[in-house]
Each structure stands twice: as structure tokens, then as C-alpha cells.
N, CA, C and O atoms as CSV, one atom per row, in Angstrom:
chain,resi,resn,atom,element,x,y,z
A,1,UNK,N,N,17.897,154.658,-27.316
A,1,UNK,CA,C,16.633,154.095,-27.737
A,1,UNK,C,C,16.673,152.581,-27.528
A,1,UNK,O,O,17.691,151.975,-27.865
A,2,UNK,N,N,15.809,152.039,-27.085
A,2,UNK,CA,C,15.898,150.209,-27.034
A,2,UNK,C,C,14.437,149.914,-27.715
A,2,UNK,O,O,13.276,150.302,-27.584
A,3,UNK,N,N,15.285,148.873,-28.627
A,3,UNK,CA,C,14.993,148.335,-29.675
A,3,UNK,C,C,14.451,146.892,-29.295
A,3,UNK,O,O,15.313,146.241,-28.705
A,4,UNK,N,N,13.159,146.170,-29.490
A,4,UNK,CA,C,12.483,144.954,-29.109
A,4,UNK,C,C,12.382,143.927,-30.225
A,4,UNK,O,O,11.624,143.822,-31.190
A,5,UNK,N,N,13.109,143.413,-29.900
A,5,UNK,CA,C,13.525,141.976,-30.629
A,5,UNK,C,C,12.770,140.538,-30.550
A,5,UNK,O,O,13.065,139.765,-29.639
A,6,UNK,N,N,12.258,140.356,-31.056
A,6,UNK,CA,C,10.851,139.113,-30.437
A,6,UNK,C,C,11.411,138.011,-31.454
A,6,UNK,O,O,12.048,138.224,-32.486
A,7,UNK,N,N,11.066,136.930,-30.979
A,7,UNK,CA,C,11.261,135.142,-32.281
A,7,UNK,C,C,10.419,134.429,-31.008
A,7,UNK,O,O,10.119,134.782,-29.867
A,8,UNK,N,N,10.189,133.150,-31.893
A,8,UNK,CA,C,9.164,132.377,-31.233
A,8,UNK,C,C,9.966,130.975,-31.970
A,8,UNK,O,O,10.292,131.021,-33.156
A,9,UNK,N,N,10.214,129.830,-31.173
A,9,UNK,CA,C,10.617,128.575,-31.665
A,9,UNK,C,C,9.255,127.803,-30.649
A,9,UNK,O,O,8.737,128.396,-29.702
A,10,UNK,N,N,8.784,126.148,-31.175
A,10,UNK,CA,C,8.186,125.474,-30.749
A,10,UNK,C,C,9.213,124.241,-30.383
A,10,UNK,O,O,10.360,124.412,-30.795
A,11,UNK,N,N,8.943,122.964,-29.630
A,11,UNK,CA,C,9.470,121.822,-29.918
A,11,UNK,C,C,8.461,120.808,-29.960
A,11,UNK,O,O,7.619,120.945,-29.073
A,12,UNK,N,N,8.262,119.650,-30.865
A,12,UNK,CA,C,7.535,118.605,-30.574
A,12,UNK,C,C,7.369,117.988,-29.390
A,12,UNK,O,O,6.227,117.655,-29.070
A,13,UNK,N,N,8.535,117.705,-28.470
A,13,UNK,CA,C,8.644,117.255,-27.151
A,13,UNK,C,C,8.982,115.881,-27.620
A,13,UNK,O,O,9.310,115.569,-28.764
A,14,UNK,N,N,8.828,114.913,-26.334
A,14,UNK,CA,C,9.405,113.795,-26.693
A,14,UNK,C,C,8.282,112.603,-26.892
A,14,UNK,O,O,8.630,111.459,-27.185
A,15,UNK,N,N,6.783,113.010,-26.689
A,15,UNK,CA,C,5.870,111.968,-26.696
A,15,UNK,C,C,4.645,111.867,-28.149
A,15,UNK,O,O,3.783,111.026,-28.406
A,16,UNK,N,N,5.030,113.012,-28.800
A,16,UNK,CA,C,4.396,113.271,-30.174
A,16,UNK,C,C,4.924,113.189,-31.134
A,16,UNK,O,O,6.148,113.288,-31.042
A,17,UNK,N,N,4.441,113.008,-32.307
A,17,UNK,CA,C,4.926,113.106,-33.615
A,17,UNK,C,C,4.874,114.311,-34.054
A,17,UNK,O,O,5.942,114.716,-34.514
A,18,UNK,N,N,3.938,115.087,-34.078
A,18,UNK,CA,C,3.918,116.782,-34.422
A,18,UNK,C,C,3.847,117.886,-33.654
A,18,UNK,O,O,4.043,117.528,-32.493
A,19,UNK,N,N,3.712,118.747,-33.698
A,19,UNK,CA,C,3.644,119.929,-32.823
A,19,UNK,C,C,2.287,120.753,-33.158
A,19,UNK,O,O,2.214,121.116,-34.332
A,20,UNK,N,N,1.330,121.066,-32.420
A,20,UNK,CA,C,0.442,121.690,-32.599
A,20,UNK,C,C,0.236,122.765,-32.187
A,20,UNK,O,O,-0.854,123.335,-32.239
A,21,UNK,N,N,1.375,123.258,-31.657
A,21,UNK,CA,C,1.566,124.624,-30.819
A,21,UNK,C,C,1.798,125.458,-32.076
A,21,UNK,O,O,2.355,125.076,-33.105
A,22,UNK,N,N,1.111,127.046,-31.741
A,22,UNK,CA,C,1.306,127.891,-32.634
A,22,UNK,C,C,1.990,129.413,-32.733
A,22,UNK,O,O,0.993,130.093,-32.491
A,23,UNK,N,N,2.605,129.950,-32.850
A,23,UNK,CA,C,3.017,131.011,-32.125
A,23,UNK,C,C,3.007,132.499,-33.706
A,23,UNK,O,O,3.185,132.485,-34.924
A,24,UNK,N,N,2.656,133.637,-32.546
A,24,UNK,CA,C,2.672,134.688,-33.481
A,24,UNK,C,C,3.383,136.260,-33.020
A,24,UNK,O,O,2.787,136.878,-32.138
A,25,UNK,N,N,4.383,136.752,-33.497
A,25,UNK,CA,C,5.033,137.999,-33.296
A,25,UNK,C,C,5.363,138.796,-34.420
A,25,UNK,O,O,6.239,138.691,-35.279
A,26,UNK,N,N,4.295,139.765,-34.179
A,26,UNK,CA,C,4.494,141.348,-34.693
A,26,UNK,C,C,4.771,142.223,-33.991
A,26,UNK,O,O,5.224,142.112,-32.851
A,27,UNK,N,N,4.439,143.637,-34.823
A,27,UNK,CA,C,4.840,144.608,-34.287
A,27,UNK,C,C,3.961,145.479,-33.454
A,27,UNK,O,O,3.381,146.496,-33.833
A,28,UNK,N,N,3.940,144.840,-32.047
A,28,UNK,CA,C,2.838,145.040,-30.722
A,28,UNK,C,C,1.981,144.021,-30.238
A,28,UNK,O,O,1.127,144.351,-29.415
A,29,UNK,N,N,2.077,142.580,-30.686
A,29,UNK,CA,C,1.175,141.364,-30.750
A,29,UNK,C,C,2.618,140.231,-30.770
A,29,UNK,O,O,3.554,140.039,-31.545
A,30,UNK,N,N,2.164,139.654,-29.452
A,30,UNK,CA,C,2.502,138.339,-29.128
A,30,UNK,C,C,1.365,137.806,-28.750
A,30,UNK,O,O,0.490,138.215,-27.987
A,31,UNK,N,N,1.534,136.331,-29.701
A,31,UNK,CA,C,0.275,135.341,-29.694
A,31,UNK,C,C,1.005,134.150,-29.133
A,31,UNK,O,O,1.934,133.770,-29.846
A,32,UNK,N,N,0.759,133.313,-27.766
A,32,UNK,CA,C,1.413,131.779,-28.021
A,32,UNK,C,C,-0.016,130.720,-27.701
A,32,UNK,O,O,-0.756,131.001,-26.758
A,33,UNK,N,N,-0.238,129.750,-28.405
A,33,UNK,CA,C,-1.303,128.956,-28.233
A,33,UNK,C,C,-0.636,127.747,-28.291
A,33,UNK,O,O,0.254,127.307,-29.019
A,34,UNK,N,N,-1.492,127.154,-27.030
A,34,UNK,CA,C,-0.555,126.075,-26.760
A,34,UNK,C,C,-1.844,124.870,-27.854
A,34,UNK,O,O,-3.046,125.138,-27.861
A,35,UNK,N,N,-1.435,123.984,-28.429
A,35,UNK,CA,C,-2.199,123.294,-29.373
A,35,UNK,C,C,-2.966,121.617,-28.405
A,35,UNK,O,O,-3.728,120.756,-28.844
A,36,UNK,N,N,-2.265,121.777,-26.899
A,36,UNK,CA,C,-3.144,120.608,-26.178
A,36,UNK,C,C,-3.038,119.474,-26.987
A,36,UNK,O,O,-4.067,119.037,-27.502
A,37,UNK,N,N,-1.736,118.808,-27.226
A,37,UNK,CA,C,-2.120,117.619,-27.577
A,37,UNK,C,C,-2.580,116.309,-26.995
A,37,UNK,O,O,-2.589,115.782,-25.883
A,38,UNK,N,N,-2.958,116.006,-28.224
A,38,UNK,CA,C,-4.228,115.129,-27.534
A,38,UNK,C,C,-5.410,114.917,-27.457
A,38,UNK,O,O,-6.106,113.954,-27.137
A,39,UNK,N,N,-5.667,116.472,-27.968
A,39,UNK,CA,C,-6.855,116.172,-27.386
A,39,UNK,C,C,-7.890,116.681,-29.322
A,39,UNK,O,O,-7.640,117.320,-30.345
A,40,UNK,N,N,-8.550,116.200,-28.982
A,40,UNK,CA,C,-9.221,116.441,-30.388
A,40,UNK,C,C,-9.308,117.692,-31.537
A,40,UNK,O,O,-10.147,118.568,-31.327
A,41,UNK,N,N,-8.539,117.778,-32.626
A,41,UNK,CA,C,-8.657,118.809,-33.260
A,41,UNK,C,C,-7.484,120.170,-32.768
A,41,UNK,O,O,-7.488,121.320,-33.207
A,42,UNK,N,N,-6.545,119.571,-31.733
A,42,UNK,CA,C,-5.949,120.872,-31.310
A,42,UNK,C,C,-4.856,121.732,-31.863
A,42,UNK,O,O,-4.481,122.846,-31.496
A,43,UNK,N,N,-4.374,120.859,-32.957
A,43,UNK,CA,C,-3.914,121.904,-34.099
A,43,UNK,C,C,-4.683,123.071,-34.797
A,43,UNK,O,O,-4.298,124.209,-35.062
A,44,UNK,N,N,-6.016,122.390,-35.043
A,44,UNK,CA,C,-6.826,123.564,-35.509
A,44,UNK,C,C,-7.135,124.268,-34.909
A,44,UNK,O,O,-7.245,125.373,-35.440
A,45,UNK,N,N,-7.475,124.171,-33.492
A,45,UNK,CA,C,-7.851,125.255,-32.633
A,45,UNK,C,C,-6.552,126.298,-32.490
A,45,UNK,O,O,-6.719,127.512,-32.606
A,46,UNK,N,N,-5.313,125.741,-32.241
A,46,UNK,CA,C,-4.181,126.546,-32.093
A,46,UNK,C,C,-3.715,127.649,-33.577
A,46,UNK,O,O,-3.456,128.848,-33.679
A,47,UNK,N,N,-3.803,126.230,-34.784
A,47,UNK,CA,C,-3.940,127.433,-35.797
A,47,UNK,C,C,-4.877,128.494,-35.974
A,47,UNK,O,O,-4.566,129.642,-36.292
A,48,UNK,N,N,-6.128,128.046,-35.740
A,48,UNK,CA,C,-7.244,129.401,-35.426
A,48,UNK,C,C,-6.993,130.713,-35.107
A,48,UNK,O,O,-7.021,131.814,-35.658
A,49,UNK,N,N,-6.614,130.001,-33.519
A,49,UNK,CA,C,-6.581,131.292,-32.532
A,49,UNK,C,C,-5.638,132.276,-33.361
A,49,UNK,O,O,-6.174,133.325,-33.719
A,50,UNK,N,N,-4.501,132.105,-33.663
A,50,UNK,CA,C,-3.615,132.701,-33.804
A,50,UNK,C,C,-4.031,133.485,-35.161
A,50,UNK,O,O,-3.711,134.672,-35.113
A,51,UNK,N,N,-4.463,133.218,-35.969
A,51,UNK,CA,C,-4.950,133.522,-36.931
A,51,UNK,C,C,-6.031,134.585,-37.184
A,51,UNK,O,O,-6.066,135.428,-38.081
A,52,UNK,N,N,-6.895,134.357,-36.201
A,52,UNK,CA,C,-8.147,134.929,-35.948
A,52,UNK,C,C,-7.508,136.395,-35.039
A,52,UNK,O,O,-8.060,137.493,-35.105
A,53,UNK,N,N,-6.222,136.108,-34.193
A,53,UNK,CA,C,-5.837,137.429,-33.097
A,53,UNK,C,C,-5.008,138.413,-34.177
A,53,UNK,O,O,-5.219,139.625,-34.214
A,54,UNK,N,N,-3.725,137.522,-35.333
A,54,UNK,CA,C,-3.390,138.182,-36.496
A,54,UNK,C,C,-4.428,139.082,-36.951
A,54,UNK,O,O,-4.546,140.302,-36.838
A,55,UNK,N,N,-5.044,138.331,-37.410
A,55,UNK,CA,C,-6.180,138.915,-38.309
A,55,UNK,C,C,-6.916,140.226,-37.812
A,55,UNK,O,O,-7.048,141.242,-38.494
A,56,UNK,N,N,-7.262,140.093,-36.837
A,56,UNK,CA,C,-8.465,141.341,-36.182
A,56,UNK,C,C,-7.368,142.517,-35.482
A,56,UNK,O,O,-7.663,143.712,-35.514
A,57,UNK,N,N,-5.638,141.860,-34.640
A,57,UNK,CA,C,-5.270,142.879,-34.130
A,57,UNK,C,C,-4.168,143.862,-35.457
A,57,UNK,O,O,-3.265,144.698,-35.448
A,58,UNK,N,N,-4.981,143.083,-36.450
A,58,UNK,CA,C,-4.143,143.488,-37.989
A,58,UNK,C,C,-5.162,145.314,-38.211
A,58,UNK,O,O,-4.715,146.174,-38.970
A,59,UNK,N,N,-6.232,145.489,-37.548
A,59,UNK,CA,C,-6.553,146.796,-37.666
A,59,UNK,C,C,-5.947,147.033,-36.314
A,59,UNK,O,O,-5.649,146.215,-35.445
A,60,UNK,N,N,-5.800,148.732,-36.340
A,60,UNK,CA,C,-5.128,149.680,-35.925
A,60,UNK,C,C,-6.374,149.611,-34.362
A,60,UNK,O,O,-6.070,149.330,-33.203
A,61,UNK,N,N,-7.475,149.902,-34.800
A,61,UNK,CA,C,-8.245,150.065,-33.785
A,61,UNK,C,C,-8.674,148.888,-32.965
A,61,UNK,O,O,-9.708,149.060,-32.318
A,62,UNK,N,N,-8.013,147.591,-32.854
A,62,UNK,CA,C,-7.954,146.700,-32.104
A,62,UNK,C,C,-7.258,146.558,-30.901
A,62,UNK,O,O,-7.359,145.795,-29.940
A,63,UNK,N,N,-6.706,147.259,-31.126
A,63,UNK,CA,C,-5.102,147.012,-30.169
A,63,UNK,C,C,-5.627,147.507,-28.613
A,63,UNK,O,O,-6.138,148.626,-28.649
A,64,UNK,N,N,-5.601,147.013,-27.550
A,64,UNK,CA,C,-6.021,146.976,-25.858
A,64,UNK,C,C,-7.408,146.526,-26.099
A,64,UNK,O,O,-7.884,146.420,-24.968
A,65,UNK,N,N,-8.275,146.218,-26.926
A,65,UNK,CA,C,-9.773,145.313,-26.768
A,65,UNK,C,C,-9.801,143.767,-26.481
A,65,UNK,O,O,-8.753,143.162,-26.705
A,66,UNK,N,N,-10.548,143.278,-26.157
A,66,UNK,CA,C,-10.993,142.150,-25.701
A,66,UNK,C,C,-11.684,141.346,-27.004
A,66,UNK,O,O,-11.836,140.129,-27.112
A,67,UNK,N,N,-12.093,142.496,-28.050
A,67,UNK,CA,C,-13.163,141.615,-29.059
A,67,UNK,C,C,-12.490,140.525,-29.468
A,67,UNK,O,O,-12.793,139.333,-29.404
A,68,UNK,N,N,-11.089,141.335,-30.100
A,68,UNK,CA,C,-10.524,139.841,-30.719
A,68,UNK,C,C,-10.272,138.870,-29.803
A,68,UNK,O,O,-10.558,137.793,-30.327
A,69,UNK,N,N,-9.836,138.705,-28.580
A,69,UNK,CA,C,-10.088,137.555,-28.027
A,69,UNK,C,C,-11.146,136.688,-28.276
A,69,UNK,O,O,-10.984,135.565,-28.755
A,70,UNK,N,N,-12.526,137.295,-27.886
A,70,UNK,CA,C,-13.138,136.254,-28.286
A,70,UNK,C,C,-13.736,136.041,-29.277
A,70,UNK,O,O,-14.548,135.133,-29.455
A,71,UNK,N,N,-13.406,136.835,-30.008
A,71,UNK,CA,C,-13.848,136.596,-31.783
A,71,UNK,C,C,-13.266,135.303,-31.788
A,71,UNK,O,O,-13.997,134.338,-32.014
A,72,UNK,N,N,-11.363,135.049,-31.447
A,72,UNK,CA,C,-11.117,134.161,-31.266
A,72,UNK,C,C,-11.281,132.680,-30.793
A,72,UNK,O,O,-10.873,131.620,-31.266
A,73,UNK,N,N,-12.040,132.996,-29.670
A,73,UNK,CA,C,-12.337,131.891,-29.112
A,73,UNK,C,C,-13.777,131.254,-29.563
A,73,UNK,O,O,-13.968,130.046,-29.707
A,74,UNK,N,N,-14.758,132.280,-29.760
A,74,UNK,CA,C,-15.283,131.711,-30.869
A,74,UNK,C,C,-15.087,131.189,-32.276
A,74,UNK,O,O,-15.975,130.475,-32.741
A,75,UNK,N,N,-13.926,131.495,-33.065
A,75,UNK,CA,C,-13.955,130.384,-34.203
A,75,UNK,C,C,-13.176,128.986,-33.419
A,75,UNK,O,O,-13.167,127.821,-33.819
A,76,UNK,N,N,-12.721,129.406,-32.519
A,76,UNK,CA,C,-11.579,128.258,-32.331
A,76,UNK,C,C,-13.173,127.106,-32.049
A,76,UNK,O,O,-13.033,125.905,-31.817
């Protein structure tokens, strides 16, 4: 049987003070949003997304749809 092992690390890099990148792994859902720094608000958009794809691919009957994408991309 093989067994799927997922982790997600970010790094600040070397030209920022924070990291706005967001990352999400469950069980059938990898989320990575890159947070664009720089550019206005892109922590929130990155926390969003990820949040918003948690959230909706958190029902059973989400899983291969498109909605949550752009459910997503609409709050973002």
C-alpha cells in the first residue's frame, strides 16, 4: 500500500519582512497561493484563497468542481 505524505514550508526570501504566501494540505487538497508581494493587500488575498478552497473543498461533494475555485477568486 503507499501511503502520501504531504507538508508545506514557506520562506520570507531575502527582500521582505513577511511572508504572504499561504499554503494548505489535507486529505485530497493541496492549496499553494503565492501572496505577490508587493503588491496591495496580498496577504489577504493569499489568506482568502486558501481559506475559501479549505472551506468549500471541506464538503464531500466539492471535490473535481471548479465552483470553489471561483467562489475563491471571488472573495479574494
Amino acid at each position: 500500500m503507499t501511503t502520501l505524505r504531504a507538508g508545506g514550508e514557506t520562506d520570507v526570501g531575502r527582500v521582505r519582512d513577511h511572508n504572504e504566501d499561504r499554503f494548505l494540505t489535507t486529505d485530497g487538497l493541496f492549496v499553494v497561493a503565492d501572496g505577490v508581494g508587493g503588491h496591495r493587500a496580498g496577504e489577504g488575498a493569499s489568506r482568502k484563497a486558501v481559506g475559501a478552497l479549505g472551506q468549500a473543498f471541506a464538503d464531500p461533494g466539492s471535490a473535481g468542481r471548479l465552483e470553489p475555485v471561483e467562489g475563491a477568486n471571488r472573495r479574494v
